[in-house]
C-alpha positions in Angstrom: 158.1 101.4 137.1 160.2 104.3 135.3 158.6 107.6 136.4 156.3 106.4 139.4 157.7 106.9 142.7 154.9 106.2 145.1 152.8 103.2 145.2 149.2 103.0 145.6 146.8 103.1 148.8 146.0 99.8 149.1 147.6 96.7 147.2 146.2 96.3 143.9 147.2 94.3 141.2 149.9 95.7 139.3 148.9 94.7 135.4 152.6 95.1 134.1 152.8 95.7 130.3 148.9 95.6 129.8 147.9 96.2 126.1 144.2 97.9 126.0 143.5 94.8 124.5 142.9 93.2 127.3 139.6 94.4 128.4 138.5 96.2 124.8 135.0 95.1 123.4 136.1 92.9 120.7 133.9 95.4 118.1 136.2 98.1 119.6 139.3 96.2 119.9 138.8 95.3 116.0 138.1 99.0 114.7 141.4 100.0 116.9 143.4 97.1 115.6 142.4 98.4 111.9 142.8 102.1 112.4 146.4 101.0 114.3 147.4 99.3 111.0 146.4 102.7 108.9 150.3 104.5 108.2 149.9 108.2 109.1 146.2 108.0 110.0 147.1 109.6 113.7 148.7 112.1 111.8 146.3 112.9 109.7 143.4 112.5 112.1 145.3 115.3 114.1 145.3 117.8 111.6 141.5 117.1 110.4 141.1 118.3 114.2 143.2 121.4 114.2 140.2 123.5 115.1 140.1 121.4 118.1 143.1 122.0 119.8 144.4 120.0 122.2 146.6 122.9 123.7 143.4 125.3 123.3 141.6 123.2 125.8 144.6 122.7 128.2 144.4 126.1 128.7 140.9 126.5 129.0 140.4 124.1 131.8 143.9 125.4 133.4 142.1 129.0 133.7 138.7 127.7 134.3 139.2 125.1 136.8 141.0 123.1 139.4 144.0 121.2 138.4 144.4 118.2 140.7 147.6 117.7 143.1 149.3 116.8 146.2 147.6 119.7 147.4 144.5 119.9 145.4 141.9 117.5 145.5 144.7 115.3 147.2 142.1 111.9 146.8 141.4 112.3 143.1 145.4 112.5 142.7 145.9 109.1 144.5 143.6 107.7 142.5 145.2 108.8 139.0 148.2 108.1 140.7 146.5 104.3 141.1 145.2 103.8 137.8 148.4 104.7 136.0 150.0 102.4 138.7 147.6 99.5 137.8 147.5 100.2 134.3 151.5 100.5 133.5 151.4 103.6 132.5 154.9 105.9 132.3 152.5 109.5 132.8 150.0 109.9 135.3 147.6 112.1 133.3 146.7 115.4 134.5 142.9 115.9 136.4 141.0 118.6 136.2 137.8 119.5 138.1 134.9 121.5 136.6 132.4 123.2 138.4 129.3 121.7 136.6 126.2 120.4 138.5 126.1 117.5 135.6 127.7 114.2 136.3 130.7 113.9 133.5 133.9 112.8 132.8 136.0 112.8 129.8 139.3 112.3 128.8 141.0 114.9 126.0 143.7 114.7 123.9 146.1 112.8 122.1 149.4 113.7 122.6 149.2 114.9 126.4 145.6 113.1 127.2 144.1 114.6 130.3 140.9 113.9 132.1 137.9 116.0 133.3 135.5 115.5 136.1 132.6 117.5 137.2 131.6 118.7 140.4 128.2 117.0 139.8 130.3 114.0 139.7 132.1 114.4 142.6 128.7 114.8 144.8 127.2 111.9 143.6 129.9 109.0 143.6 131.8 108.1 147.1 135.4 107.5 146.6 135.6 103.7 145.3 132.8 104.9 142.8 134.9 108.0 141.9 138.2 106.1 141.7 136.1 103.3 139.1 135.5 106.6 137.0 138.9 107.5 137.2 139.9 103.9 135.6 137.7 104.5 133.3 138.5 107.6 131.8 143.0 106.1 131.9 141.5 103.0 130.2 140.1 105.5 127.3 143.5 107.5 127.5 145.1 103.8 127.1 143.2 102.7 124.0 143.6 105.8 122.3 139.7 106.9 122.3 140.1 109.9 121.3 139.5 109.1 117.7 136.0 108.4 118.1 135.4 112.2 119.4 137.4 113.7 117.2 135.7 111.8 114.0 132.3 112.3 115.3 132.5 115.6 116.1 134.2 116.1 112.0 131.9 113.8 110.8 128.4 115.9 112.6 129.6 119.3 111.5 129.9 118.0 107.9 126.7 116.2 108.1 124.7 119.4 108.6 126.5 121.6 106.3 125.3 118.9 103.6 122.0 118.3 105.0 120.5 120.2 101.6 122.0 117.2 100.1 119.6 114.0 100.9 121.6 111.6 99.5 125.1 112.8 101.0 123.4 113.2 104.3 122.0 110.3 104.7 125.3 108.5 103.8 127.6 110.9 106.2 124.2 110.1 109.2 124.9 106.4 108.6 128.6 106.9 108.8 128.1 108.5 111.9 125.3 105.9 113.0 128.3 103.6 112.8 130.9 105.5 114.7 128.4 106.1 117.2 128.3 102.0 117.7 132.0 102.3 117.4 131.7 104.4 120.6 129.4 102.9 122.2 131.1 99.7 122.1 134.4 102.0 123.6 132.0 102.9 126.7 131.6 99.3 127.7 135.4 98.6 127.1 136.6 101.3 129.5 134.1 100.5 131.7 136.2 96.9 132.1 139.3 99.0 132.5 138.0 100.7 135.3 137.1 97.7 137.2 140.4 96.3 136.6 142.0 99.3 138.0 139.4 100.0 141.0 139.3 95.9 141.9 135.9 96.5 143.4 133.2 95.0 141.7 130.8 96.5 143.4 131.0 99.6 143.6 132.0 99.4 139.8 128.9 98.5 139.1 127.2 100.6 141.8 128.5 103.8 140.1 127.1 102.6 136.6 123.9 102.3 139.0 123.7 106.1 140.2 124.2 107.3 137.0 120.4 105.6 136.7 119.2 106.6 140.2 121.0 109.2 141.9 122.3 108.9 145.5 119.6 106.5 147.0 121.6 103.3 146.5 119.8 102.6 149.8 116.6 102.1 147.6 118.4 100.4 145.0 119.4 96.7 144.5 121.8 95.3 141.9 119.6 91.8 141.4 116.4 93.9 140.7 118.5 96.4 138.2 119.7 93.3 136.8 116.3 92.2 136.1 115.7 95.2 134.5 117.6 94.2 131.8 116.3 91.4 131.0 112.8 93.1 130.4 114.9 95.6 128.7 116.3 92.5 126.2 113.2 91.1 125.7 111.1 93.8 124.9 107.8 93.1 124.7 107.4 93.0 120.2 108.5 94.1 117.4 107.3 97.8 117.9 109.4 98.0 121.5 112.5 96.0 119.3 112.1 99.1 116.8 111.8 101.8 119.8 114.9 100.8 121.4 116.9 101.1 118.2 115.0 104.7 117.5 116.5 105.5 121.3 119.8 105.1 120.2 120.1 107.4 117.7 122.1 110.0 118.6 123.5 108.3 121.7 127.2 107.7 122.5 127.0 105.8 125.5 124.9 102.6 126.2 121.7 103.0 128.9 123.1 102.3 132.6 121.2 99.0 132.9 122.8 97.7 129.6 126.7 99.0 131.1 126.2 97.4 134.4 124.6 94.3 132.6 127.5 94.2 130.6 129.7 94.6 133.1 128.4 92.1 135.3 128.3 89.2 132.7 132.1 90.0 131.7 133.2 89.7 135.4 130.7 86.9 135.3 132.8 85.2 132.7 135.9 84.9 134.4 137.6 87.5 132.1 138.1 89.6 135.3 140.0 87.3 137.3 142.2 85.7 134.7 143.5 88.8 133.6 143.8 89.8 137.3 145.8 86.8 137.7 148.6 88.0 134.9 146.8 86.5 131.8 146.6 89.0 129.7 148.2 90.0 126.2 151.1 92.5 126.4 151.7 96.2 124.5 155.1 94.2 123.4 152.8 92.3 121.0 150.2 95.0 119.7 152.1 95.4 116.7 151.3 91.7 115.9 147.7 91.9 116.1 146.0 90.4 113.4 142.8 92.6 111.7 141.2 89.6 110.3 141.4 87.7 113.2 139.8 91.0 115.6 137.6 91.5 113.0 136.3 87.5 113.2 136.7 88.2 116.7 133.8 90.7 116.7 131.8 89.0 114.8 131.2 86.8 116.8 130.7 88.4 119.5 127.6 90.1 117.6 126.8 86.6 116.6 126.6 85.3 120.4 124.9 88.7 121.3 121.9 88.1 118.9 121.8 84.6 119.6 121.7 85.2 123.2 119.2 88.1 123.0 115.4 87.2 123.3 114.3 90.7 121.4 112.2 89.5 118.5 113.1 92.9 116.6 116.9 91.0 117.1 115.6 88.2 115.2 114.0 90.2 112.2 117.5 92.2 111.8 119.8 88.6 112.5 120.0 88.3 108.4 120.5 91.5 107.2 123.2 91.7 110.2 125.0 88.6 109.6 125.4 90.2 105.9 126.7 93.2 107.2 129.3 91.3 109.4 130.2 88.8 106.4 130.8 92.3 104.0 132.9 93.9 106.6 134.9 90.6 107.4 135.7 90.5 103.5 136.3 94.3 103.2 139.1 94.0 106.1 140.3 91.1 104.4 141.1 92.7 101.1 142.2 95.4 102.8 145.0 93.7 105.0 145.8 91.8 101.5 146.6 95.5 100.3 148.8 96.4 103.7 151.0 93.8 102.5 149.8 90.9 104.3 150.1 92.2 107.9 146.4 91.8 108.8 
């Protein structure tokens, strides 16, 4: 591969060519697939964030912490090394560690994306766990994630300079009540990217774990935290259904026990391994992508998830959802009719 001289630790599958969506949630992969269709949006997104500047932060985490190397946190290296490897990447993107007791990582930018792990981080997650993280955070860099930040941090700042204004606040809070599904929905795509860069199921899903439970995986069990979520799905009526909707306000990433559920059924589904096996759809081909067709494609993914669920608030909300999904399907449509046809 142009630019990569060294080849990983162990053999791993090489995923030549791999387009992002491969392993994107089809409710991401449909909002990218629009937004990837909008001329100048990128462009126009990066000057709306100008106050955020990518260069600014480069050199804040260059002064303020460690910049990974050969020489420098040598295993962490390897690993982005790895995932860029994996992945097809022509960059390995830089790493930077940050002395923080928190467990975090991020990755920043779009022009020069870089990643960020804490120290926290690092304490908690053994190197298979680490190098998961690591995936994940490349598979953000490779989907172009950013936007979701960089919108929902626009988007909160202009919410609460309005908030005088009921009726534009509310519309900018459900905006951002959106975007933070958007992301959400991001969170549980990378997470597939970083088992298909780690190829260790386990300890994919044991780092998803910790983030629950801390470093006593000795007391933990993957079957019983599995069962957890399916007292988490059920609920137990309508007032826990309404609850778990009230805890996600705010949120940007799902609950551990929903991400390793997740997880688990898409390795479960044989997703994993066929892509694993070289059947996957190729960055050659992005530009073909069809809006309509992602955007049926996530529909129906919501469709199977409600059917599937056994939360009786789901069942209340199933209509006014389906509605929702049927505007938003038409709305793309008339909207890829306006793009010319390219959908």
């Amino acid at each position: 591969m142009p630019g990569m001289t060294t080849t990983p630790d162990r053999n791993r599958v090489q995923l030549p060519g791999i387009s992002s969506r491969a392993y994107e949630h089809p409710a991401d992969r449909s909002a990218l697939v629009a937004l990837r269709k909008l001329s100048g949006f990128d462009t126009v997104l990066k000057q709306m964030s100008g106050l955020i500047s990518e260069r600014r932060l480069r050199l804040m985490y260059l002064a303020s912490s460690v910049r990974v190397s050969e020489t420098q946190f040598r295993s962490l290296y390897d690993m982005g090394r790895d995932a860029a490897y994996v992945l097809d990447l022509h960059r390995i993107p830089e790493i930077y560690v940050q002395q923080d007791p928190q467990v975090q990582a991020k990755a920043i930018g779009f022009d020069d994306p870089f990643i960020v792990v804490t120290t926290g981080l690092l304490n908690l997650m053994d190197e298979e766990e680490q190098r998961f993280v690591i995936g994940h955070e490349t598979s953000h860099i490779l989907s172009g994630h950013a936007v979701y930040r960089t919108m929902l941090d626009i988007l909160t700042r202009l919410a609460t300079r309005v908030a005088w204004i009921p009726l534009g606040y509310i519309g900018l809070r459900a905006i951002v009540a959106g975007l933070e599904e958007w992301y959400r929905k991001s969170e549980l795509s990378s997470d597939r990217g970083g088992l298909l860069t780690g190829q260790n199921p386990e300890s994919a899903k044991r780092a998803l774990m910790k983030l629950a439970g801390g470093d006593y995986t000795h007391e933990m069990n993957i079957e019983a935290f599995l069962e957890q979520y399916q007292e988490y799905d059920t609920a137990g009526d309508l007032r826990d259904g309404f609850l778990k909707v009230l805890n996600l306000l705010g949120t940007t990433h799902p609950f551990a026990v929903v991400r390793v559920a997740e997880l688990d059924k898409w390795q479960r589904s044989g997703e994993y391994e066929r892509i694993i096996g070289g059947d996957y759809p190729r960055r050659e081909d992005d530009a073909n992508a069809r809006v309509t067709e992602e955007i049926k494609a996530a529909a129906e993914s919501y469709r199977a998830s409600w059917s599937q669920s056994q939360d009786p608030f789901i069942g209340v909300l199933r209509d006014v959802a389906e509605g929702a999904v049927n505007a938003g399907e038409r709305i793309f449509n008339r909207f890829s009719r306006r793009d010319g046809g390219q959908g």
